[in-house]
C-alpha positions in Angstrom: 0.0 0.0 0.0 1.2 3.3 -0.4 2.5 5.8 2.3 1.0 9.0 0.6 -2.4 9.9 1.9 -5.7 9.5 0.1 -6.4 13.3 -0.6 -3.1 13.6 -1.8 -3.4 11.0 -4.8 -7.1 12.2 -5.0 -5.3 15.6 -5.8 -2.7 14.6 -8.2 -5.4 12.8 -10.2 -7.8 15.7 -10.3 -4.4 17.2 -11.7 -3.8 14.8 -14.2 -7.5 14.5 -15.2 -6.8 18.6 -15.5 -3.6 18.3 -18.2 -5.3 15.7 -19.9 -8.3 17.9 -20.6 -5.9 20.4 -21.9 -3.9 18.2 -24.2 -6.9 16.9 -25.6 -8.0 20.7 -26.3 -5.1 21.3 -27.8 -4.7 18.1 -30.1 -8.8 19.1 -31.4 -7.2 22.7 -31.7 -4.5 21.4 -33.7 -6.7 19.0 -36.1 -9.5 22.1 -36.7 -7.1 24.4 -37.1 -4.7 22.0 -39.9 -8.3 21.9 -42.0 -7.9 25.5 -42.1 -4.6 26.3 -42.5 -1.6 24.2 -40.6 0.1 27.2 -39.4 -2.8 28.3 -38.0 -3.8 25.4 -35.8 -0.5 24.9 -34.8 -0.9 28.4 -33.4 -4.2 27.4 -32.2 -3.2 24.2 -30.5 0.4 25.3 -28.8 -1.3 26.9 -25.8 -3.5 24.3 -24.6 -1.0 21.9 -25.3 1.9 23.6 -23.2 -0.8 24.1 -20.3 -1.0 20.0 -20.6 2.4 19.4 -20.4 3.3 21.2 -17.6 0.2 20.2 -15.4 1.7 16.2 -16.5 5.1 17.8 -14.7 2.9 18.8 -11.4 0.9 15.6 -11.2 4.4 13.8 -11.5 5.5 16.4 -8.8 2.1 15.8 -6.7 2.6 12.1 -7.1 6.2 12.1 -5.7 5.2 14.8 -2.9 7.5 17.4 -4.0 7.9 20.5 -2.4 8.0 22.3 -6.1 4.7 20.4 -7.2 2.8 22.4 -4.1 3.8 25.9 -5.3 3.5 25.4 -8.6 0.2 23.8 -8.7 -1.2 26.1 -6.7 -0.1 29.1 -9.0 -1.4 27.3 -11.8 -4.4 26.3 -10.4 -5.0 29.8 -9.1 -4.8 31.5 -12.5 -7.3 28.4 -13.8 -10.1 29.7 -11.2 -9.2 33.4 -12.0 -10.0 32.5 -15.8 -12.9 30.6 -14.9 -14.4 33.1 -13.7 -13.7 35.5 -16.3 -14.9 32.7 -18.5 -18.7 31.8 -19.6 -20.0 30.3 -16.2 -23.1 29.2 -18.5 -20.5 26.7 -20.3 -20.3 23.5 -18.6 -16.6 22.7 -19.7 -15.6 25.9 -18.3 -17.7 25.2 -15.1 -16.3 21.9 -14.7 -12.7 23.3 -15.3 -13.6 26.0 -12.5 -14.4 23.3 -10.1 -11.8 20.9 -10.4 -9.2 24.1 -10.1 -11.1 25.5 -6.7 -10.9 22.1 -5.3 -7.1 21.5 -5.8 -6.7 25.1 -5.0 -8.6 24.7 -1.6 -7.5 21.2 -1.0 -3.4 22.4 -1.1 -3.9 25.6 1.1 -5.4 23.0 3.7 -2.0 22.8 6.6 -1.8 19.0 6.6 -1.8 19.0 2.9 0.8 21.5 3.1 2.7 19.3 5.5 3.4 16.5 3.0 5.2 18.6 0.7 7.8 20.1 3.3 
């Protein structure tokens, strides 16, 4: 069994559910935008897809409990709410991207979670 707390691997998989989201955005991006015109859905696609591969790097980092991972997230999470709820609240996808940001975002400023990552 594993030594890392419950809501800990519940929060790197809500992170890894997170940059999968976002590099499956960017790869539909990338496919409507190359029936286009390629350079323009490779412009279309790069953001999404860089948001995707760094939240992969933080649910490695949440994973392994690294004191990085916890900063990091958090940032990143932190602008994902503040977009949210800039966003269309009467889209579901952005809804369900607000959520699942507010909950990591809530979940790491709790002191025990804190605590794992020291």
């Amino acid at each position: 069994m594993s030594d890392k707390p419950t809501g800990v691997l519940i929060l790197a998989i809500l992170q890894l559910i997170s940059a999968l989201s976002w590099l499956a955005l960017g790869a539909l991006a990338f496919m409507a935008g190359a029936m286009l015109l390629p350079l323009f859905g490779m412009l279309l696609a790069f953001f999404p897809l860089i948001i995707g591969i760094i939240g992969l790097i933080l649910f490695y980092g949440l994973w392994s409990l690294k004191g990085w991972a916890w900063f990091w997230t958090l940032i990143i999470n932190l602008l994902g709410v503040i977009l949210g709820l800039l966003g269309n609240l009467a889209d579901i996808m952005n809804l369900l991207s607000l959520a699942i940001s507010a909950i990591i975002v809530i979940y790491l400023l709790l002191p025990s979670t804190r605590a794992y990552f020291k």
